[in-house]
Every structure is written in structure tokens, then in C-alpha cells.
One Martini backbone bead per residue (centre of mass of N, CA, C, O) as a GRO file, in nm:
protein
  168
    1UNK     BB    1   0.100   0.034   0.017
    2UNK     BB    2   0.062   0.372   0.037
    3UNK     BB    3   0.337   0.593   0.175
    4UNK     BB    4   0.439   0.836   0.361
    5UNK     BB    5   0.635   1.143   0.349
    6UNK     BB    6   0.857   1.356   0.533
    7UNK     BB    7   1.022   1.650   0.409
    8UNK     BB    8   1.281   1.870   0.485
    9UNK     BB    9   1.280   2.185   0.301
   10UNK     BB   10   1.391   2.484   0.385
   11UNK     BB   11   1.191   2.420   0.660
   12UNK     BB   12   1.004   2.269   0.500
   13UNK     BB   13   0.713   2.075   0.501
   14UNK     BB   14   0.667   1.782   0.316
   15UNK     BB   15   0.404   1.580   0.169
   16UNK     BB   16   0.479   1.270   0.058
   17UNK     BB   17   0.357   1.014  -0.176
   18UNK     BB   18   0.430   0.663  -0.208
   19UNK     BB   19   0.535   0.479  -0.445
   20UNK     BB   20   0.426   0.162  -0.528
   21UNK     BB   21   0.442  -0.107  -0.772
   22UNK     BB   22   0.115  -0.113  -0.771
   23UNK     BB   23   0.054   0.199  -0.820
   24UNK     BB   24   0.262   0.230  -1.071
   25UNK     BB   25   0.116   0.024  -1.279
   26UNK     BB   26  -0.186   0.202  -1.274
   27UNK     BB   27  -0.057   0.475  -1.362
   28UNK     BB   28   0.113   0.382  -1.631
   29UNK     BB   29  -0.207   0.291  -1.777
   30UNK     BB   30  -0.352   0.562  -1.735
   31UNK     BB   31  -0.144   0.720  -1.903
   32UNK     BB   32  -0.173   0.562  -2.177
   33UNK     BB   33  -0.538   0.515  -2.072
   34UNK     BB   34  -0.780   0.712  -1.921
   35UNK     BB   35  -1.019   0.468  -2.034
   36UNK     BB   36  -0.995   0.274  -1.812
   37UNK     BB   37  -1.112   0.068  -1.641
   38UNK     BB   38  -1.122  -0.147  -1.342
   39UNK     BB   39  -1.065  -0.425  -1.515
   40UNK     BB   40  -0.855  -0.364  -1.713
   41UNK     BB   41  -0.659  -0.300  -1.541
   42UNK     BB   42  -0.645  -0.538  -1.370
   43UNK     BB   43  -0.553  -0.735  -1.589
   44UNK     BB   44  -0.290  -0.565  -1.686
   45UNK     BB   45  -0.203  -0.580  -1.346
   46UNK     BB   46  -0.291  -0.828  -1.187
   47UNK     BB   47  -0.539  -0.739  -1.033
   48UNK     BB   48  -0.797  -0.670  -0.848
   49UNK     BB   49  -1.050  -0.470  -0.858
   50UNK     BB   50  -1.070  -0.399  -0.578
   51UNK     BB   51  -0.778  -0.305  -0.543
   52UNK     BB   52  -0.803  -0.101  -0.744
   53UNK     BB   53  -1.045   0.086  -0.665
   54UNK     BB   54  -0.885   0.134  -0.362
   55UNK     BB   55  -0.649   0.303  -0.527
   56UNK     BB   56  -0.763   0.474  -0.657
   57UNK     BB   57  -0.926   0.634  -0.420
   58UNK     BB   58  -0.645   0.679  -0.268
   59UNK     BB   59  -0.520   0.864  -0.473
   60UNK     BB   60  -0.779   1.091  -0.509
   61UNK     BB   61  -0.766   1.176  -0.187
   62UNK     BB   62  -0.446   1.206  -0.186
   63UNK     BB   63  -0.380   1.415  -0.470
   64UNK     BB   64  -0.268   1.240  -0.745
   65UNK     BB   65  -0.508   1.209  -0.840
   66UNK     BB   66  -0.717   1.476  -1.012
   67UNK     BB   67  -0.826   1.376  -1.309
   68UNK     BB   68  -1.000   1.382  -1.604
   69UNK     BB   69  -0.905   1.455  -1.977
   70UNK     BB   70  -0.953   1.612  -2.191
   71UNK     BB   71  -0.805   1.664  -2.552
   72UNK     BB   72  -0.828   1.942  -2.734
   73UNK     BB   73  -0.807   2.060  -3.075
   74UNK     BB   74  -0.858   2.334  -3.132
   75UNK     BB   75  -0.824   2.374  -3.457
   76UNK     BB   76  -1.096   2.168  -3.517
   77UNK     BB   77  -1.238   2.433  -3.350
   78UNK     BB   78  -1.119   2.718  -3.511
   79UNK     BB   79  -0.805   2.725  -3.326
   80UNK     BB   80  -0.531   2.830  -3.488
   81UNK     BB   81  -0.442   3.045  -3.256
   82UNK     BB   82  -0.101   3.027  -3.019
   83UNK     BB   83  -0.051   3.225  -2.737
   84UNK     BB   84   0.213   3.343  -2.552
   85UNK     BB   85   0.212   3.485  -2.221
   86UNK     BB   86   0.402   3.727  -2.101
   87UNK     BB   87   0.423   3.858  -1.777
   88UNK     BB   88   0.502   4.171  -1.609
   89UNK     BB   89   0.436   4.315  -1.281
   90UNK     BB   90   0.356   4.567  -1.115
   91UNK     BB   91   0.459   4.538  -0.760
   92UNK     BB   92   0.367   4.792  -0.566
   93UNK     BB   93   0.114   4.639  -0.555
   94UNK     BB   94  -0.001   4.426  -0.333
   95UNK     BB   95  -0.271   4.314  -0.544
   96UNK     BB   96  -0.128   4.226  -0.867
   97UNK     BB   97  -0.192   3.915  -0.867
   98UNK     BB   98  -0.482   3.915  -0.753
   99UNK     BB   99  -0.608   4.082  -0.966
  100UNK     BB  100  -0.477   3.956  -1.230
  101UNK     BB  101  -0.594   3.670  -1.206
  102UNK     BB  102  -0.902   3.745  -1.201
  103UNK     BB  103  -0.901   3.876  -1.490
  104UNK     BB  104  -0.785   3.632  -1.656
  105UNK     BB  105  -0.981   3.457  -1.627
  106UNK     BB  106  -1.222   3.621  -1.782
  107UNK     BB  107  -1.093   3.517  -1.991
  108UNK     BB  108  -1.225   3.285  -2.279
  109UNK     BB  109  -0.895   3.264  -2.401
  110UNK     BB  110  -0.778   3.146  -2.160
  111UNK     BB  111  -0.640   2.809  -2.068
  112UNK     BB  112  -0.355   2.928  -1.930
  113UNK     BB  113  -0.204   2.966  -1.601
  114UNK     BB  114   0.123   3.084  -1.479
  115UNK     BB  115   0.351   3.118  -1.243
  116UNK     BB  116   0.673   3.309  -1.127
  117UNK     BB  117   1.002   3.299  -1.066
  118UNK     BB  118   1.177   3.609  -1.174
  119UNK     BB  119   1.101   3.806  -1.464
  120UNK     BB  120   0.859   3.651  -1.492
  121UNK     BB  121   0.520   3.618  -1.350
  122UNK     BB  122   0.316   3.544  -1.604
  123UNK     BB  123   0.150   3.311  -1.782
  124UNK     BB  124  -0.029   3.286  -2.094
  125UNK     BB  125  -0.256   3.108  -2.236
  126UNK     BB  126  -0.405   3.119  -2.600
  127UNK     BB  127  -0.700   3.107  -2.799
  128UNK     BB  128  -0.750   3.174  -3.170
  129UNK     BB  129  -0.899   3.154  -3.449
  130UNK     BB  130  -0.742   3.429  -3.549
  131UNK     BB  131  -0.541   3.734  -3.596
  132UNK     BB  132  -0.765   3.898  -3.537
  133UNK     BB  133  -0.896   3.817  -3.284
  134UNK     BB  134  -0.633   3.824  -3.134
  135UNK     BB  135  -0.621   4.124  -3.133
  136UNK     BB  136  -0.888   4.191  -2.989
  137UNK     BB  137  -0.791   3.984  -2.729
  138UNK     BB  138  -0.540   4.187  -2.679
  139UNK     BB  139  -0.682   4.485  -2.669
  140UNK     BB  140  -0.939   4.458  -2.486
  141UNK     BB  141  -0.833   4.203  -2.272
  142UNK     BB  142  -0.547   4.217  -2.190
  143UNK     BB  143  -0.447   4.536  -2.166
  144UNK     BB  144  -0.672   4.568  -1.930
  145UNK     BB  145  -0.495   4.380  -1.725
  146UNK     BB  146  -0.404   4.467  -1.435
  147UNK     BB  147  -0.046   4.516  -1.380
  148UNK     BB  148   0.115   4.609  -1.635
  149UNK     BB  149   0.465   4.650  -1.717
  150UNK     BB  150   0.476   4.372  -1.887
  151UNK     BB  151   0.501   4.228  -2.259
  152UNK     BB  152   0.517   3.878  -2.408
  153UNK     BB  153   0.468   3.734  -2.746
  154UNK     BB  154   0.415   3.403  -2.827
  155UNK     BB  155   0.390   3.169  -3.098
  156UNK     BB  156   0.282   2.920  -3.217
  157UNK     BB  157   0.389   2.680  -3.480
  158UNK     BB  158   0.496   2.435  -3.273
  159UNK     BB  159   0.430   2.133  -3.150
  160UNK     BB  160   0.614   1.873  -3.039
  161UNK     BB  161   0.558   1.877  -2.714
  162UNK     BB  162   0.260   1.721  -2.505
  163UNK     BB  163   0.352   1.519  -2.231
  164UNK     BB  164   0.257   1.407  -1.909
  165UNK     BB  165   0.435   1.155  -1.857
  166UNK     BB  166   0.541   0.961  -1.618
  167UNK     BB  167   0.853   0.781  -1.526
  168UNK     BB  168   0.693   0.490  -1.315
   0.00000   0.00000   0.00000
């Protein structure tokens, strides 16, 4: 069975979740087909659909697994062009990420948000139809999300890799 480990860097504890051989089996499974039943795994794993159901469980519980998602095709439904947006946030302001996060989630072609540390604090991905589109969806919305001090965008040209699974 999966056990927790306590682990101590830099003063701060976190708590990590130890998978051992038979966790890394059913999840190495889920990654390659996240639409196997609990008895295809249990097949595949060689292992009781109750054990696999009980482990799914405990790992969905323990926040190990997170959930299930469709990966869609944006250019499939009309959503040509994909641009990351790098942004650098005027920090004088106490709640500017704050501010910018709540306001940027409203934005419905941002797709996705990602703070960071160093000289960009957050990257925004977004897709939209073509580059007029574009052009409309940062003069009027990204342009006005508060507490922009610089903006710099990459456009998608090509995704080479877009893989999630972990080595398990």
C-alpha cells in the first residue's frame, strides 16, 4: 500500500505521497489510456478490480490523482492560432497578482495561467480563432488586465511535445 513521507527542505515540510510498485503499475496503465475501466486495469495489472478500485481511490483522495480530462484539438474547432503570453506585473501594488489573476481568469480564451519566479511572473496561454481575433482579444482584453508593467508574446508555430506522463 501507498505511505506518506515527511520531508524537510529549506525549514518547510512537505508531505509526499510514496508510491510503490503496485500504485506506479495502475497509474503507469492510466497514463497510456485514461479510459480503462477497473477491470481492464486489473487485467493489464494483474491484480483484483477491488484492489485497483481501492487504490484508485486512495490515490484520488490523497490528491495524487487529480482527475480525468479530454485533451481537444483546439485548430479541430476553429482555433488556429495559439500564443503564450509572458507578463511582467508592476509589483508596487500590494494585490497585483491578485488583481491580475481574478481578472485574466475572465478572459475566455485564456486557457491557461502559470505564475513564476524570476523576471516574468505569469504566463498566459490563449488560442483564438485566427490573428484578427487575436489582435481583438489583446486590445480589448488582455491589454486592459490591471497591473501590466511589460507584455511579451510567443506565438505557437509548433508543438513538438506535449506529453504528460511521468516516467513511473
Amino acid at each position: 500500500m501507498p505511505r506518506r513521507r515527511l520531508l524537510c527542505v529549506d525549514l518547510v515540510i512537505i508531505d509526499v505521497f510514496m508510491l510503490d510498485d503496485t500504485s506506479r503499475a495502475i497509474l503507469r496503465q492510466l497514463q497510456t489510456d485514461p479510459t480503462l475501466t477497473v477491470p481492464e486495469l486489473a487485467a493489464l495489472t494483474h491484480l483484483t478490480a477491488g484492489k485497483v478500485a481501492r487504490r484508485l481511490d486512495r490515490m484520488t483522495t490523497d490528491g495524487v490523482i487529480k482527475g480525468q480530462v479530454a485533451v481537444i484539438n483546439w485548430a479541430a474547432l476553429g482555433f488556429a492560432v495559439q500564443v503564450s503570453l509572458r507578463v511582467t506585473l508592476d509589483k508596487t501594488q500590494a494585490r497585483a497578482f491578485d488583481d491580475f489573476l481574478a481578472a485574466a481568469r475572465l478572459v475566455p480564451e485564456v486557457i491557461e495561467l502559470q505564475t513564476f519566479l524570476g523576471r516574468v511572473d505569469v504566463r498566459l496561454s490563449l488560442v483564438t480563432r485566427d490573428l484578427p481575433h487575436y489582435q481583438q482579444v489583446y486590445r480589448d482584453q488582455i491589454l486592459t488586465l490591471p497591473h501590466i508593467a511589460d507584455i511579451e508574446a510567443l506565438m505557437t508555430v509548433a508543438t513538438v511535445k506535449a506529453d504528460r506522463v511521468l516516467p513511473l
